[in-house]
N, C-alpha and C positions, 0 to 999 in steps of 0.2 A: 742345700740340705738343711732342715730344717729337725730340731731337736725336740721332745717333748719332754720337757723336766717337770719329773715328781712334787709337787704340792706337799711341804712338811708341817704349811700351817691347819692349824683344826681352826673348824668353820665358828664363827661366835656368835652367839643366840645368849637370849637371857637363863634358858636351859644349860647353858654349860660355862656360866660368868664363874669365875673365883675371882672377883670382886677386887682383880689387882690395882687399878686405880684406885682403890678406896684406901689405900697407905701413899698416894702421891699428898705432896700438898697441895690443896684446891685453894687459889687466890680467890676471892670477894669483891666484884665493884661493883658498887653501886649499893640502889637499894636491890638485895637478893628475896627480901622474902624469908631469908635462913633464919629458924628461930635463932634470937641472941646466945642463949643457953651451949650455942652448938657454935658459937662462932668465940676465936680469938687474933689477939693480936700476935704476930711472929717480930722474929730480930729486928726486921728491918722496918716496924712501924705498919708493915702493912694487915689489911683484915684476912684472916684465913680459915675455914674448918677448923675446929680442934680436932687434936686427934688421943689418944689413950696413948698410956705409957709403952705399950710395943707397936704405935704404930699407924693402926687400925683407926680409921674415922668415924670419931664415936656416932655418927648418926646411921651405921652400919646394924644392921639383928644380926649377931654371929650364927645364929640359929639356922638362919635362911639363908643367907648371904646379901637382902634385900635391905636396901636405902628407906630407912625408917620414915624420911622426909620426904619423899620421891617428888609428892608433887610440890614442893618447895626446896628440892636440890638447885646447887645454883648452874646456871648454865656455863659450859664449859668447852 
């Protein structure tokens, strides 16, 4: 007997991002590419996105929801 269980996740497209990864911390190796301006150092010495004081990676348009940097986002 076989079950079909209901699907609670919604489908993800760039149409319906809220951009929750953009408040993880994104580590840096290497050379990224990421302008300096947008990159810092964290506790433990290593390179990381900065991010704003709630959170938010400043290289986010809160406008849009869209990665100001996109094509120099670092890979992830």
């Amino acid at each position: 007997m076989s079950e079909t269980i209901p699907s609670t996740i919604p489908e993800i497209s760039c149409s319906t991002c809220t951009a929750c990864c953009c408040q993880l911390e994104v580590m840096l190796f290497g050379d990224t590419g990421v302008p300096q301006r947008y990159i810092e150092t964290n506790e433990w010495g290593g390179k990381v996105m900065r991010r704003l004081d709630d959170g938010w990676c400043i290289a986010l348009d809160r406008d849009t929801m869209r990665c100001t940097i996109y094509a120099q986002r670092p890979p992830i």
